[in-house]
DOBALUM-577758 format. One record per residue (C-alpha): x, y, z. Coordinates in nm, 3 decimals. Each point is the difference from the previous one (the first is absolute). Last residue first. Layout:
// DOBALUM-577758
SITE|xx|yy|zz
SITE|X|Y|Z $
...
// end
This chain:
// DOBALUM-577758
SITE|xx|yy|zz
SITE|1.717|-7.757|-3.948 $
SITE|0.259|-0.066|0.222 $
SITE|0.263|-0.020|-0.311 $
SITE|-0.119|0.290|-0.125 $
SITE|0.053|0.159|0.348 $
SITE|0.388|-0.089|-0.011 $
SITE|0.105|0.335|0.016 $
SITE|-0.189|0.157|0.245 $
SITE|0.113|0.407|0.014 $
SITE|-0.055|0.185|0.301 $
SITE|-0.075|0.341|-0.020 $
SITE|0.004|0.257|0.235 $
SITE|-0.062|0.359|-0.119 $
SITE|-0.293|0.026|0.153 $
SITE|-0.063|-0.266|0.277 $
SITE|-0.037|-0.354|-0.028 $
SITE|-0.169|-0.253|0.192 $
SITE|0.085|-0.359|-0.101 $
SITE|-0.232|-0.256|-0.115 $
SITE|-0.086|0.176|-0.371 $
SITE|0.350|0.003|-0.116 $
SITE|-0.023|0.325|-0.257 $
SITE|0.063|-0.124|-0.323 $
SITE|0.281|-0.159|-0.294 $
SITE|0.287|0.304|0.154 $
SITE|0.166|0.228|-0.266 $
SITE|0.336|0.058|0.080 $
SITE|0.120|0.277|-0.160 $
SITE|0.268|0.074|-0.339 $
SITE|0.282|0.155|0.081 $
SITE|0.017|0.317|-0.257 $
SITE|0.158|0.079|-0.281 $
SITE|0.392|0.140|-0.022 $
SITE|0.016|0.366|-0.090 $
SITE|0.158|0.074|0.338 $
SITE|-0.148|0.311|0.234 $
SITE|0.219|0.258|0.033 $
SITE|0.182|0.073|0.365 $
SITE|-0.002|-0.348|0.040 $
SITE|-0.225|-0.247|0.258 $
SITE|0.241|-0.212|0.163 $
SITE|-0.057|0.116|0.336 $
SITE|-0.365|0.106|-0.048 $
SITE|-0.090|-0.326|-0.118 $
SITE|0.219|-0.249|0.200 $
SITE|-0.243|0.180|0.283 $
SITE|-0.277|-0.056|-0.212 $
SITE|0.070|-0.351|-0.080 $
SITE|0.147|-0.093|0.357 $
SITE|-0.385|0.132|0.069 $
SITE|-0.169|-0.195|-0.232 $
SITE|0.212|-0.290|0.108 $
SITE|-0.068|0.000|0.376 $
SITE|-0.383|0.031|-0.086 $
SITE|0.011|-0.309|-0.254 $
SITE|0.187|-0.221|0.264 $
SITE|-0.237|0.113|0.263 $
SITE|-0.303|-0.069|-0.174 $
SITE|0.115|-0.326|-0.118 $
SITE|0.073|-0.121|0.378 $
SITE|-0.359|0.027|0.044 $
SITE|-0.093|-0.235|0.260 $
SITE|0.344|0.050|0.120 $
SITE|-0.014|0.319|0.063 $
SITE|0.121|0.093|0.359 $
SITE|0.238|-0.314|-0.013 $
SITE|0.190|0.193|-0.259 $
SITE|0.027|-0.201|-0.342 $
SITE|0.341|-0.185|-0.079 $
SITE|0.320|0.063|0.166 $
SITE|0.191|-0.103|-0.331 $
SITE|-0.295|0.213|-0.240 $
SITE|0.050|0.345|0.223 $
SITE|0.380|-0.063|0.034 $
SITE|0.077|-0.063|-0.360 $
SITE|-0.239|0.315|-0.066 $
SITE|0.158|0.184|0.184 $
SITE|0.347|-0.102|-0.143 $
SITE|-0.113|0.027|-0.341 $
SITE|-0.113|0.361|0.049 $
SITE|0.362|0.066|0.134 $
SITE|0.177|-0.212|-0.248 $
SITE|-0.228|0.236|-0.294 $
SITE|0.113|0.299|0.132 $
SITE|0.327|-0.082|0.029 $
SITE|0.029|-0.130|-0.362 $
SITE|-0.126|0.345|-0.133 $
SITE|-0.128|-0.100|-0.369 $
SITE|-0.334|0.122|0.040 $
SITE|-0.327|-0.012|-0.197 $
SITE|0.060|-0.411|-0.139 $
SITE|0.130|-0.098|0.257 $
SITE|-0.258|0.112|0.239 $
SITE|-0.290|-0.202|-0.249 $
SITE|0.284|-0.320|0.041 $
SITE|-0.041|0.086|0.393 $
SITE|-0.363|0.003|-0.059 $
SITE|-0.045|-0.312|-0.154 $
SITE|0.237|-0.158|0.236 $
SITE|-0.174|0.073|0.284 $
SITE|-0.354|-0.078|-0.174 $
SITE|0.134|-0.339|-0.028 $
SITE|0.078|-0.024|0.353 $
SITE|-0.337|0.115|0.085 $
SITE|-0.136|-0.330|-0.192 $
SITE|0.174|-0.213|0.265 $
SITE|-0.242|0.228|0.241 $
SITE|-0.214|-0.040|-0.166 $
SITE|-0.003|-0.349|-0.050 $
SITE|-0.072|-0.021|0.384 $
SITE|-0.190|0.248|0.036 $
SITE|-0.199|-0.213|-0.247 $
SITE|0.023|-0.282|0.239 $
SITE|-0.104|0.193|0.288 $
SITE|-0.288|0.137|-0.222 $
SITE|-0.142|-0.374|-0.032 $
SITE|0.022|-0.030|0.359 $
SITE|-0.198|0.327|0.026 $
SITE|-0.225|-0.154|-0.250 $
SITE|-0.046|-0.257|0.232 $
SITE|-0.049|0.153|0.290 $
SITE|-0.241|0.273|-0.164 $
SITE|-0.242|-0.304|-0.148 $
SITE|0.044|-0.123|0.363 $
SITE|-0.064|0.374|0.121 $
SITE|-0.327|0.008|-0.250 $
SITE|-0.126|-0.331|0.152 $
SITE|-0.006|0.128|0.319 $
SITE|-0.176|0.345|-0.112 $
SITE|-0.244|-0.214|-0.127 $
SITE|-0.015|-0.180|0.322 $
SITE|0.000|0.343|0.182 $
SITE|-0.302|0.117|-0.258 $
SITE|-0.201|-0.262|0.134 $
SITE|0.099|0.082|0.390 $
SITE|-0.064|0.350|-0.116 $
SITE|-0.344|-0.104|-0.085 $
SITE|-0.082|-0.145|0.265 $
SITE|0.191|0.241|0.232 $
SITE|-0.259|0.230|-0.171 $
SITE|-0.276|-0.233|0.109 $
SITE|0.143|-0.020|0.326 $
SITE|0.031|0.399|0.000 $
SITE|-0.382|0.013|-0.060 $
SITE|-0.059|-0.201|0.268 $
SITE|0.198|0.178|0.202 $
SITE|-0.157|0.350|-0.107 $
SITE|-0.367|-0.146|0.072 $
SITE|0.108|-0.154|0.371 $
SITE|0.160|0.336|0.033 $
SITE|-0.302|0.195|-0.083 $
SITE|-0.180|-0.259|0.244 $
SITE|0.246|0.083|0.285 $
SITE|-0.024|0.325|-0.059 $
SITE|-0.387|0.006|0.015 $
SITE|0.043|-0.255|0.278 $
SITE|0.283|0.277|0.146 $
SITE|-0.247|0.257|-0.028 $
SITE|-0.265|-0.208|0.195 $
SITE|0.217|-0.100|0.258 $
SITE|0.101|0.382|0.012 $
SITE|-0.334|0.095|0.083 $
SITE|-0.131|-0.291|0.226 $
SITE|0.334|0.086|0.201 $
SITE|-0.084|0.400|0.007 $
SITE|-0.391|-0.156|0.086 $
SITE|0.202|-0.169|0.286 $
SITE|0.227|0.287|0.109 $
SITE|-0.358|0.227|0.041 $
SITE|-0.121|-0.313|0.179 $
SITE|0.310|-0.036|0.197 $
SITE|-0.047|0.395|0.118 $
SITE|-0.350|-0.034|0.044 $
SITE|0.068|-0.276|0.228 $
SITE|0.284|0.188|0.208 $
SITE|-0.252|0.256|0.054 $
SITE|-0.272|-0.199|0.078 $
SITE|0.238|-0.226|0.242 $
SITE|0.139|0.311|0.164 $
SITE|-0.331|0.088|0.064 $
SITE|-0.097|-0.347|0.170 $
SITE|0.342|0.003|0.177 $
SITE|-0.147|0.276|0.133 $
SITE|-0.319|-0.122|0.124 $
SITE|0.177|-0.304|0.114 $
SITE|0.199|0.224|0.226 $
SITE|-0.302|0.147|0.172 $
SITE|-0.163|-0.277|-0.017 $
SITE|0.314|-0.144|0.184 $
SITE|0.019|0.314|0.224 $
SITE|-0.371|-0.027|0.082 $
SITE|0.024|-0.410|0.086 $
SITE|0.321|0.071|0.228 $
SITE|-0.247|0.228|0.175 $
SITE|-0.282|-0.261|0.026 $
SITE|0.250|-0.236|0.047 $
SITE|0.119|0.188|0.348 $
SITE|-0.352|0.092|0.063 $
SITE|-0.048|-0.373|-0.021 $
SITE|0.238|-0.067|0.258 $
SITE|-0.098|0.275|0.245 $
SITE|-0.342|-0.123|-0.001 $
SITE|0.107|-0.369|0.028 $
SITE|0.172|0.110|0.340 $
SITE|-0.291|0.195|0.079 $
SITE|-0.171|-0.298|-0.075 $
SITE|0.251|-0.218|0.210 $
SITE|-0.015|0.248|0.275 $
SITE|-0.370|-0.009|0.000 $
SITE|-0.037|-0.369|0.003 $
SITE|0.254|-0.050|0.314 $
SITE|-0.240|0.299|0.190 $
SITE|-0.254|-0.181|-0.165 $
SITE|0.157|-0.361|0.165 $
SITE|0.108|0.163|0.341 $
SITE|-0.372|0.188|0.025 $
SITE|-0.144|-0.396|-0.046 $
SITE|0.237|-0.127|0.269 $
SITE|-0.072|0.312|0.201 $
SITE|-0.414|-0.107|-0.067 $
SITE|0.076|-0.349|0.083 $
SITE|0.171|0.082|0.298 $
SITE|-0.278|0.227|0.118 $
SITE|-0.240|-0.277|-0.099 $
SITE|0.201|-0.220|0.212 $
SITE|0.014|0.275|0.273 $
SITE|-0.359|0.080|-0.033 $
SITE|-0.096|-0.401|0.032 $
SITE|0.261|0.004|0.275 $
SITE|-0.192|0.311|0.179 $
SITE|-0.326|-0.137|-0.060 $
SITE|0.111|-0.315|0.136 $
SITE|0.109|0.149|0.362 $
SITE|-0.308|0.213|-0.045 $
SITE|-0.234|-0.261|-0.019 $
SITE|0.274|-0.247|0.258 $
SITE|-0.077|0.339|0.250 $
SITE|-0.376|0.015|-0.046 $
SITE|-0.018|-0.361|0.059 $
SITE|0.194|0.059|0.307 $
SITE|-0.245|0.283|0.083 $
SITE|-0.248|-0.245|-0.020 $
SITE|0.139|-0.280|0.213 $
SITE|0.078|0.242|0.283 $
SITE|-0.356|0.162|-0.036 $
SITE|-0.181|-0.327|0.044 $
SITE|0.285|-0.079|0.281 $
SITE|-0.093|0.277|0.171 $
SITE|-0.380|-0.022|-0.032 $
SITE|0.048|-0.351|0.119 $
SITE|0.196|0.130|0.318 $
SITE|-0.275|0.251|0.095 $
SITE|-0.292|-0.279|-0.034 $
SITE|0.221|-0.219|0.201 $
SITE|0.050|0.258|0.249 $
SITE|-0.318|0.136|0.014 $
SITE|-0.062|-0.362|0.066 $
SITE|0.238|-0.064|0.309 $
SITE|-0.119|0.345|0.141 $
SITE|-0.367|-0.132|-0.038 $
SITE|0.105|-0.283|0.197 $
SITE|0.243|0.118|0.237 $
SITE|-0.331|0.283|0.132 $
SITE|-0.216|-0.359|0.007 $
SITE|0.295|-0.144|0.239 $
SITE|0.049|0.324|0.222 $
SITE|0.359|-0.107|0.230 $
SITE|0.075|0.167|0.303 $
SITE|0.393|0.188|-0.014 $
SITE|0.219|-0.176|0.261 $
SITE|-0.018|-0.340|-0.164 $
SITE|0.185|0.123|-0.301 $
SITE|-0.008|-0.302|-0.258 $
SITE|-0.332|-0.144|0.180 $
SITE|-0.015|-0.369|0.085 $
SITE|-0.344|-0.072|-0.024 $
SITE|-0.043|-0.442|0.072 $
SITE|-0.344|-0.032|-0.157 $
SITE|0.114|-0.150|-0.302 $
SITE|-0.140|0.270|-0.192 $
SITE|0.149|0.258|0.161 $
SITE|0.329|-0.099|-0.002 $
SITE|-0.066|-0.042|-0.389 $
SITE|-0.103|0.369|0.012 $
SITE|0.290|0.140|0.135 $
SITE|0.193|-0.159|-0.219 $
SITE|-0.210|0.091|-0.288 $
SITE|0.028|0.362|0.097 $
SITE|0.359|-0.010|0.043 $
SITE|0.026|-0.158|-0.343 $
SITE|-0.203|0.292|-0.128 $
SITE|0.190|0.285|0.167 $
SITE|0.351|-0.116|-0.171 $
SITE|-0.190|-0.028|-0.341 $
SITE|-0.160|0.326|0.021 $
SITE|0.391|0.156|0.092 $
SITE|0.117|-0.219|-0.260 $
SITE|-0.290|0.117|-0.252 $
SITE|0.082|0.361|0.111 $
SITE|0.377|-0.047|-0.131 $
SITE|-0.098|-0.135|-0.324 $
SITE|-0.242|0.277|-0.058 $
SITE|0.321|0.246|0.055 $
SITE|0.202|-0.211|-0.234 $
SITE|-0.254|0.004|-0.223 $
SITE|-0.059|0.356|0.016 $
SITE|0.360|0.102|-0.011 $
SITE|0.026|-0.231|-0.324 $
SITE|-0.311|0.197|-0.122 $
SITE|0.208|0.299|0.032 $
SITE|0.257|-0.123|-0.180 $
SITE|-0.172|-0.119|-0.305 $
SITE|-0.146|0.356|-0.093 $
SITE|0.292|0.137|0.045 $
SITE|0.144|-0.233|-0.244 $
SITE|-0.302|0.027|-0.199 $
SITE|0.051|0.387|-0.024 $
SITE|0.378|0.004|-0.113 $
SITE|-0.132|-0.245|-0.316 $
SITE|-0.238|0.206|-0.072 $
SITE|0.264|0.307|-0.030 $
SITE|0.256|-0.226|-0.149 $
SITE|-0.306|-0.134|-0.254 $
SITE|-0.047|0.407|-0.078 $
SITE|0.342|0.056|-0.037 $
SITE|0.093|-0.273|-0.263 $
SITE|-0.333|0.085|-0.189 $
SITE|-0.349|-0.025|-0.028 $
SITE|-0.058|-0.383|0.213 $
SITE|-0.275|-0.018|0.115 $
SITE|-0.046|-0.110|0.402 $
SITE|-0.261|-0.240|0.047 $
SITE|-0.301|0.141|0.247 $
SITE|-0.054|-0.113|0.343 $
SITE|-0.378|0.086|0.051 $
SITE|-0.005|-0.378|0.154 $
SITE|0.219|0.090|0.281 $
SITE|-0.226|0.286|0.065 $
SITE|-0.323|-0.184|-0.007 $
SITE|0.172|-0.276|0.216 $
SITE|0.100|0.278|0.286 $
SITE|-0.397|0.078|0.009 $
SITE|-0.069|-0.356|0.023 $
SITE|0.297|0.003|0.261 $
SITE|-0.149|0.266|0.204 $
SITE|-0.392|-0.136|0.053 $
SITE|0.220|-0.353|0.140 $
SITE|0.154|0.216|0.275 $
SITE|0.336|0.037|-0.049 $
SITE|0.033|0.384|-0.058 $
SITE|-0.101|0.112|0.339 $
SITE|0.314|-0.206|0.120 $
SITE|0.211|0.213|-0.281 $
SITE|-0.179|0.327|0.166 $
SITE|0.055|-0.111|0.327 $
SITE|0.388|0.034|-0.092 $
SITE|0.176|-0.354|0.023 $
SITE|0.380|0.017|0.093 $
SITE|0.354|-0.057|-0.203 $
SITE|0.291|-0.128|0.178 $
SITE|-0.117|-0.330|-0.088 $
SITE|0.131|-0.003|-0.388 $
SITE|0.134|-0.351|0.045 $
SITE|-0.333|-0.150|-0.073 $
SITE|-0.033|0.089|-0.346 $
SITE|0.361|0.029|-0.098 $
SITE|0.056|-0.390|0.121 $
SITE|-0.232|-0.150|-0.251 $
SITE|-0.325|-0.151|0.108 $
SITE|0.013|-0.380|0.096 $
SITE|-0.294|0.023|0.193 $
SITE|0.143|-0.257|0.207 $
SITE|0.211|0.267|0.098 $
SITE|-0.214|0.291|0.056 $
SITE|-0.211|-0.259|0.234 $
SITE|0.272|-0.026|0.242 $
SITE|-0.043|-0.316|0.203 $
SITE|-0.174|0.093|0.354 $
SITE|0.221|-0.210|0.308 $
SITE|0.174|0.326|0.093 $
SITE|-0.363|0.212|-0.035 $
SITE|-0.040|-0.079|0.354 $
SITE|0.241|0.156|0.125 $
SITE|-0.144|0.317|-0.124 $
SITE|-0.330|0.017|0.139 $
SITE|0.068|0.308|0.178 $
SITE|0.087|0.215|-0.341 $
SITE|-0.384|-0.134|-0.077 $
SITE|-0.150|0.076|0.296 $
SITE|0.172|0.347|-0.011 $
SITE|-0.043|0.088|-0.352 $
SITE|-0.398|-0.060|0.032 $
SITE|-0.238|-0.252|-0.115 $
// end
């Protein structure tokens, strides 16, 4: 059929529903009529073609994924790869209207025909029913191939529309995964840094420890050189200690024995008391005794001198010593004193009254004392006589 009969049948095409549109195809397919069929894309639709187009759709292979720039790459490719077989559908879309349009014509023409009434489309140009026949199946044949080919290159398309989400999920998966070692990596080197941190803080305390650790030996040597010193003396002062457990115990025994000796010595001070209150009472007669002595030797003065002053004056001392009594100084041996005050009034009355020839008259006689007192320390020349030591006895 040619461009003219079918450009002339136009009218008639009014009443024709759109077969595009019951199709239901979407709206970039069949939009894209600017486009035209080459003879080589008509060449391609016979059915020979599309076993050969199947062989390459089949020979699609999956794209690997080596790397972020190798997917983009493969990923670049199936987009082109995806557009031009959008163009092709769009283009096979077109030609099955066009078939489509031509076929309803046909059967038009043909149900006129078979109901004997032939109402041509164009009546000026002379219809050739067997030549609309063959057209009308070349046509179908033509229009099956297309739709073959339409419904396989949209199978190619969802294949590579779901290749291309399966490699974008996987992509994601694999950037999620990168994210996480990248996260990983930074926490190791993270952990890195920290334990080269303690590492180093581990070598100065080793470091320090080490030194400590001499310090230690030397400070140990030190307290065990202080220690045997300790162990040393501890063992001289147990010696010592021992030595002085020996020397107290023999100064407890002496204290024993002084302690004895103190009760002896006891009783000797209350023999001593009590002789010394037996001496008070001799001091006592004495010293009434003394008086006697007095007035021996003034009658003994009398007797060598006849000086009256000399005699009141020795009197008179005398009077005084005896009325005043003993000096306080000596009054546990007031005899003492009274026989050293008159040996010297004696030889000072001596040299006064002593004459420039000595007298023919005999001697005084002496005082011979009984005995030495045993109780009370003398010293030579000092005697003290105990009159009434018979009596004692």
């Amino acid at each position: 059929m040619s461009l003219k009969s079918e450009n002339g049948r136009g009218k008639s095409l009014n009443q024709i529903n759109d077969p595009v549109k019951d199709l239901h195809y979407p709206p970039s397919l069949y939009h894209s009529t600017s486009k035209r069929i080459s003879e080589e894309s008509i060449s391609d639709l016979r059915p020979e073609s599309t076993k050969r187009k199947k062989k390459n759709s089949s020979s699609l292979q999956e794209p690997s994924f080596n790397g972020n720039q190798t997917w983009l790459v493969e990923k670049q490719e199936m987009e082109e790869k995806i557009r031009s077989l959008e163009e092709l559908v769009a283009d096979y879309a077109l030609k099955i209207h066009n078939h489509s349009k031509k076929q309803q014509i046909l059967e038009a023409e043909n149900l006129s025909l078979k109901n004997g009434k032939y109402v041509p489309a164009t009546p000026l140009v002379p219809v050739n029913y067997p030549q609309l026949l063959k057209e009308n199946e070349e046509l179908t044949t033509v229009k099956n191939n297309y739709e073959k080919l339409w419904l396989e290159k949209e199978e190619e398309i969802r294949i590579l529309n779901g290749r291309i989400k399966k490699q974008e999920g996987s992509q994601e998966v694999w950037k999620r995964k990168v994210n996480n070692l990248e996260a990983e990596n930074n926490q190791l080197k993270n952990e890195s840094q920290t334990l080269r941190e303690c590492l180093e803080n581990l070598d100065k305390t080793i470091t320090q420890t080490r030194q400590e650790k001499e310090e230690l030996k030397k400070t140990n040597l030190k307290v065990q050189a202080e220690l045997q010193k300790s162990h040393d003396t501890i063992k001289a002062n147990e010696d010592r200690l021992r030595k002085n457990c020996d020397i107290f115990q023999r100064l407890e025994n002496r204290f024993m024995k002084d302690k004895e000796k103190f009760k002896k010595v006891e009783e000797e001070l209350k023999r001593e008391k009590k002789l010394n209150e037996n001496l008070k009472e001799k001091i006592v007669k004495g010293y009434s005794y003394g008086r006697l002595v007095y007035e021996m030797i003034v009658n003994q003065i009398c007797k060598f001198s006849d000086t009256s002053s000399d005699l009141d004056k020795f009197k008179k001392k005398m009077q005084s010593v005896f009325s005043e009594g003993p000096p306080p100084t000596q009054m546990n041996n007031p005899l003492l004193a009274a026989e050293r005050i008159m040996i010297a009034l004696l030889a000072e009355y001596k040299e006064k009254s002593k004459p420039a020839e000595p007298p023919s008259k005999p001697e005084a006689p002496k005082l011979k004392p009984s005995y030495y007192h045993p109780e009370v320390p003398t010293s030579p020349g000092r005697l003290i006589i105990d009159y009434e030591s018979d009596e004692e006895e």
